[in-house]
C-alpha positions in Angstrom: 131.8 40.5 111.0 131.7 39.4 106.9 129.7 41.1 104.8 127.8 38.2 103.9 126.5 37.6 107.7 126.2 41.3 108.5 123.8 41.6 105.5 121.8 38.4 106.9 121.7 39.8 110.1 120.2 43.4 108.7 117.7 41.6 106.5 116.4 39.9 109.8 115.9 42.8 112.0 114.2 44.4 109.0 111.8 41.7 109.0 111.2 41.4 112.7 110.4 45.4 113.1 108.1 45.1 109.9 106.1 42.1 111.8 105.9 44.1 114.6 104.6 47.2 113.1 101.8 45.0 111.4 101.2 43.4 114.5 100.9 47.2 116.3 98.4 48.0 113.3 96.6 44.9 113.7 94.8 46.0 117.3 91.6 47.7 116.2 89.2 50.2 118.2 85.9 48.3 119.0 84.2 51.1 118.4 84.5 51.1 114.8 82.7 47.9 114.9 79.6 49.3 116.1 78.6 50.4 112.2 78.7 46.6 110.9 75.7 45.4 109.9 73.9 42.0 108.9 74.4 41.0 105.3 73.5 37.6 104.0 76.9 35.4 103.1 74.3 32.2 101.3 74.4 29.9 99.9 71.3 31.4 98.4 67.9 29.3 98.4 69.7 27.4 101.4 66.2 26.9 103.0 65.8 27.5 106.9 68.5 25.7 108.9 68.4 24.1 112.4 72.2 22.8 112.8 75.5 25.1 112.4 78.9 24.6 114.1 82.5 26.1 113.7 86.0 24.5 114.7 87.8 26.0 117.7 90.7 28.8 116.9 90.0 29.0 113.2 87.1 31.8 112.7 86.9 31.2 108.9 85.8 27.6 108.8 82.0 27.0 109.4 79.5 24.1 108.2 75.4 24.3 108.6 72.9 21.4 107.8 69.9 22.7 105.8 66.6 21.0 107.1 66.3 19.7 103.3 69.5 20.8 101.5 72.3 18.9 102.8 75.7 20.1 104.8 77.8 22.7 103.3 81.5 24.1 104.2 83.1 27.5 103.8 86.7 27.7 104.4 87.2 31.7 104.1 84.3 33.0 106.9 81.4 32.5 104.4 82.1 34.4 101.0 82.2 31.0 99.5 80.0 27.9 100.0 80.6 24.3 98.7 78.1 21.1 99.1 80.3 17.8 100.9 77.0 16.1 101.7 75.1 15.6 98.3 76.4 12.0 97.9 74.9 10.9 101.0 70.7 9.4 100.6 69.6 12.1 103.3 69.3 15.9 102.4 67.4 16.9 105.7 70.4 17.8 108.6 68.9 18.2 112.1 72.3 18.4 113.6 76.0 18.4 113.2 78.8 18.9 115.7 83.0 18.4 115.3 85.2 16.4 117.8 86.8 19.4 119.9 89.7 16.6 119.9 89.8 16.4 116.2 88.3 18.8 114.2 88.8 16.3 110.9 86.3 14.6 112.2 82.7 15.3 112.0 78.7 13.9 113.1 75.7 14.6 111.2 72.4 13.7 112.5 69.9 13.5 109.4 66.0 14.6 109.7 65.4 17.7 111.1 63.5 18.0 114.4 61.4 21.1 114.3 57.6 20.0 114.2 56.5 21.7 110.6 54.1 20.4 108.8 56.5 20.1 105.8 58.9 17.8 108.3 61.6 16.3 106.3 63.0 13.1 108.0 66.2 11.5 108.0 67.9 8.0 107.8 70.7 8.2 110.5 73.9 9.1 111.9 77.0 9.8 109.2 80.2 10.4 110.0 83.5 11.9 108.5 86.9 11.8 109.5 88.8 13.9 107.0 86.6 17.5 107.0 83.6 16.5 105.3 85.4 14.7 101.9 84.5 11.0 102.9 81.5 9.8 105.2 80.7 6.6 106.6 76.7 5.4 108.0 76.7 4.9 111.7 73.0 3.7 111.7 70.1 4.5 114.1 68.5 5.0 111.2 64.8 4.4 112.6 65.4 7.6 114.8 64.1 10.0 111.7 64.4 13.5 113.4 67.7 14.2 115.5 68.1 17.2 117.9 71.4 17.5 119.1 74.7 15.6 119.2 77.3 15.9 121.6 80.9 15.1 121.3 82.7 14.3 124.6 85.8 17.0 124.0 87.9 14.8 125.6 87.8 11.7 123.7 86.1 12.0 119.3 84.9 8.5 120.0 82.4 8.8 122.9 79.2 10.7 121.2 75.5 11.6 122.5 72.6 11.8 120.1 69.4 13.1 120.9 66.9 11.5 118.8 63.4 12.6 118.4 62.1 9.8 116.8 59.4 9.6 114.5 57.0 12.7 113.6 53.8 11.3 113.5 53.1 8.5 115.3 55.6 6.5 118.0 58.3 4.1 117.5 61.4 2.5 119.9 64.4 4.0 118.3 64.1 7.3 120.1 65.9 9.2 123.5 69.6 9.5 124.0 72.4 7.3 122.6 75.9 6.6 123.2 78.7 5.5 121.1 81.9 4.8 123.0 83.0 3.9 119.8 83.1 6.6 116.9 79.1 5.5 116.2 80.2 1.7 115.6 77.9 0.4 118.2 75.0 2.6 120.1 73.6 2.4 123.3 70.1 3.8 124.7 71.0 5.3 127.3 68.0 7.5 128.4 64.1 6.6 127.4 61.2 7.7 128.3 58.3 5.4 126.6 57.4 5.3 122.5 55.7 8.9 122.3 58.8 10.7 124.0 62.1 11.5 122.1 65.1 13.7 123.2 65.5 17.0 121.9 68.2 18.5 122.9 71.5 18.1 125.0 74.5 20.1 127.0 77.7 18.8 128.5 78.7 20.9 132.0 81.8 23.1 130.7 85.4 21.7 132.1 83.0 18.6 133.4 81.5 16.8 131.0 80.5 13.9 132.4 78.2 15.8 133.7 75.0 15.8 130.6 71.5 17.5 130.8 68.7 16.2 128.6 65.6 17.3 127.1 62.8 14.8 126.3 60.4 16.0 124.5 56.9 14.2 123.5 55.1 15.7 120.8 53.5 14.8 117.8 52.6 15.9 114.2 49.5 15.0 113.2 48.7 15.7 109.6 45.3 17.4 110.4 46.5 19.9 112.8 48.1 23.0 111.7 50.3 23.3 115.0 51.7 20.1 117.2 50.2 19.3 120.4 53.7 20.2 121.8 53.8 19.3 125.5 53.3 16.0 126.2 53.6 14.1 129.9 56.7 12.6 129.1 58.5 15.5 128.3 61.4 17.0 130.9 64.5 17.7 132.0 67.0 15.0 133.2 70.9 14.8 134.7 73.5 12.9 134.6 77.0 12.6 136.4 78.1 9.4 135.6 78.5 9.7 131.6 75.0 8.7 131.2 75.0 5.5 133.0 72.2 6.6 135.0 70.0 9.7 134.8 67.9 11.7 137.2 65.0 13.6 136.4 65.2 17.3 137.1 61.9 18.2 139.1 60.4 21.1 141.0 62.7 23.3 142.9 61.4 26.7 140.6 61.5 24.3 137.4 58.0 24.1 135.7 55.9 21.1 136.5 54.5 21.0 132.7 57.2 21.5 130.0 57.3 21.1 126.6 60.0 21.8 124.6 63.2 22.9 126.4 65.9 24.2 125.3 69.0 24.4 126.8 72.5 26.4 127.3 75.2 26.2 129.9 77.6 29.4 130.7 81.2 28.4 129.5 82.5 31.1 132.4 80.3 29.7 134.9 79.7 26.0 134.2 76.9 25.6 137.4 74.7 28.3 135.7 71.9 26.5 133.4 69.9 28.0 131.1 66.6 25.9 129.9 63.9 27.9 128.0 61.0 26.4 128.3 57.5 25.8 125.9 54.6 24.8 128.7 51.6 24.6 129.4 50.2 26.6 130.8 51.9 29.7 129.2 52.5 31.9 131.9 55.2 28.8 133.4 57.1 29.3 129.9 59.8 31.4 129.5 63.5 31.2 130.2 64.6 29.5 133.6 68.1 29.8 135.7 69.7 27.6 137.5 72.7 28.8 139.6 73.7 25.5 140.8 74.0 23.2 138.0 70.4 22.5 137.8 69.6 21.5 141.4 67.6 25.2 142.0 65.2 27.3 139.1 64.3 30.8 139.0 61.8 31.7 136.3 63.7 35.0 135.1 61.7 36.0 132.1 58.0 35.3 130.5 58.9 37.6 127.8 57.0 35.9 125.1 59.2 36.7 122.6 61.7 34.5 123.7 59.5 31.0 123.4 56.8 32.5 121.0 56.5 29.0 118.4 58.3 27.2 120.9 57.8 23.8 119.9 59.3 25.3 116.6 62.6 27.4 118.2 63.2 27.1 121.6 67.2 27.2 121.7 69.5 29.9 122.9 73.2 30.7 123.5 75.4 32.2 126.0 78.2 34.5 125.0 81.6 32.1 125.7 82.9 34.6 127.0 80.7 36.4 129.2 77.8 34.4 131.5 75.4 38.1 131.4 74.9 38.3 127.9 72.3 35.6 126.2 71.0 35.1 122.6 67.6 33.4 121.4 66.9 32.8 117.8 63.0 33.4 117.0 61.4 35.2 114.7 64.0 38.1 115.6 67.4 37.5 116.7 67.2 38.9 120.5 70.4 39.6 123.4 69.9 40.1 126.9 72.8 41.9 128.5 71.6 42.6 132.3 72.9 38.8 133.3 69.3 38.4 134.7 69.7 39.2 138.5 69.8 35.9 140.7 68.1 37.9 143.8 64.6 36.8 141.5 62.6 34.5 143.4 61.1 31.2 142.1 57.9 31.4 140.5 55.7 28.4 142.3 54.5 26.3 139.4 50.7 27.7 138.9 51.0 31.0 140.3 51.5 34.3 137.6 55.4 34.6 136.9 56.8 37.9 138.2 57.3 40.6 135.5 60.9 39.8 133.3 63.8 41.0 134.8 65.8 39.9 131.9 65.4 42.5 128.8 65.9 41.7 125.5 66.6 43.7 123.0 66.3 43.3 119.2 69.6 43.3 117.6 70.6 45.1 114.4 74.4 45.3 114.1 76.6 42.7 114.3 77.1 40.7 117.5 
């Protein structure tokens, strides 16, 4: 061999068995986790937030809406923060969501829809296609508060908006839309009646033609400290068809009198539904299962730390990687691990719920 390809060839196997001694170092013992703890990563003076999403397979690029501050970036896990909404006429952010298709391109719903009496609205649907640099007005700008939105991950163009409409009094421009078209046209696919808006959404994992929908009718008055929250109109509804036609999801263990839901479906088992649910009465609130994509209910926990303020939080996670362990976002930030057992019978709307079987536990290291 010449000297010239015989020192190429050491340089390479030099290289290759220093990658693999990184890559040897790079496995870490979970256990050395367990001392991490919460520590704030701003921006500072952000104000409370309602919307935050991430992009798939890179774990250092995050944005979050601020109910009156705007949408911010960080590229490097949160040590650094940087405005890419401040142009735009609408500060409040009530939801945001990235194409799992195309992460360049992102949805903002403006006006966040938690019932405060310091409510902020919004004027619309905006849009960006290259990270945040360059937005563009998709309209439904009578909607004011928006909820959720849902991008279908197989296609950036198809998009679901819940909108809760206006805050203190009613108005058409309200429910669930559809754009089949990046947010160039909208249709209403899912209303209710004027006092009724949609507040949240959830696509069936690996099916997502398959969408649940939470209506919500509520109203701020300005003389009343706390909304009257659970309105008749408010529920749970199906879909199978892409939202061409919807199906209200009633009795069967769900609660006859909802208010505000909120919902969550397991990524590892797509037919098990999570709603957690504000009634009235309180003893039907709580967090609800559903085993079989929403056609069956147990009422598995009236813990009322779950839904305390519900009209106000009322949202929750599952892990994406495991179906047993849950998260809910109140006051506290609280995990379930026990998977909440499915032998749990169905509480019959009216009767006293049976004592939690799911147990929550307040969480002070990092998740």
């Amino acid at each position: 061999m010449r000297r010239g390809s015989s020192l190429r060839v050491s340089i390479w196997l030099g290289v290759m068995s220093a990658l693999s001694a990184l890559g040897a170092q790079a496995a870490v013992d979970p256990s050395m986790l367990q001392a991490l703890q919460w520590r704030l990563v701003g921006p500072f003076r952000g104000g409370r937030v309602l919307a935050v999403t991430g992009i798939a397979g890179d774990s250092r690029h995050f944005y979050f809406g601020a109910v009156d501050g705007g949408v911010w970036s960080t590229e490097d896990a949160g040590r650094t923060w940087q405005p890419i909404f401040d142009n735009e006429p609408a500060a409040s952010i009530g939801a945001l969501a990235v194409a799992p298709s195309a992460p360049a391109t992102l949805y903002v719903g403006t006006g966040e829809a938690d019932m405060r009496s310091d409510i902020a609205h919004g004027a619309g649907m905006y849009k960006s296609v290259d990270a945040g640099k360059h937005w563009s007005f998709l309209g439904l700008s009578d909607t004011r508060q928006i909820g959720r939105i849902l991008v279908d991950p197989r296609d950036p163009e198809v998009v679901f908006v819940a909108a809760l409409g206006h805050a203190y009094g009613p108005n058409a421009e309200r429910g669930v839309f559809r754009s089949k078209d990046g947010g160039a046209h909208w249709s209403k696919v899912l209303f209710e009646n004027p006092d009724t808006g949609a507040i949240d959404l959830a696509f069936k994992p690996g099916a997502p033609d398959t969408i649940y929908a939470a209506l919500w009718q509520t109203r701020r008055p300005p003389w009343s400290v706390y909304p009257p929250s659970s309105g008749p109109g408010s529920g749970l509804y199906v879909s199978h068809d892409g939202g061409d036609h919807w199906s209200p999801v009633i009795g069967n263990g769900f609660p006859a009198h909802p208010g505000r839901i909120g919902l969550a479906v397991a990524p590892t088992q797509p037919e098990r539904l999570f709603a957690l649910v504000d009634a009235a009465p309180r003893e039907q609130g709580g967090l609800y299962r559903s085993d079989d994509g929403g056609v069956h209910w147990n009422h598995v926990s009236a813990d009322s730390r779950i839904f305390g303020r519900g009209w106000y939080f009322c949202s929750l996670t599952v892990d994406p990687k495991n179906a047993e362990r849950l998260y809910v976002m109140n006051t506290i930030v609280l995990r379930s691990e026990d998977g909440i057992p499915p032998a749990m019978t169905s509480t019959p709307c009216g009767s006293t719920p049976p004592i939690p079987s799911a147990r929550f536990s307040v969480s002070t290291r990092a998740l």
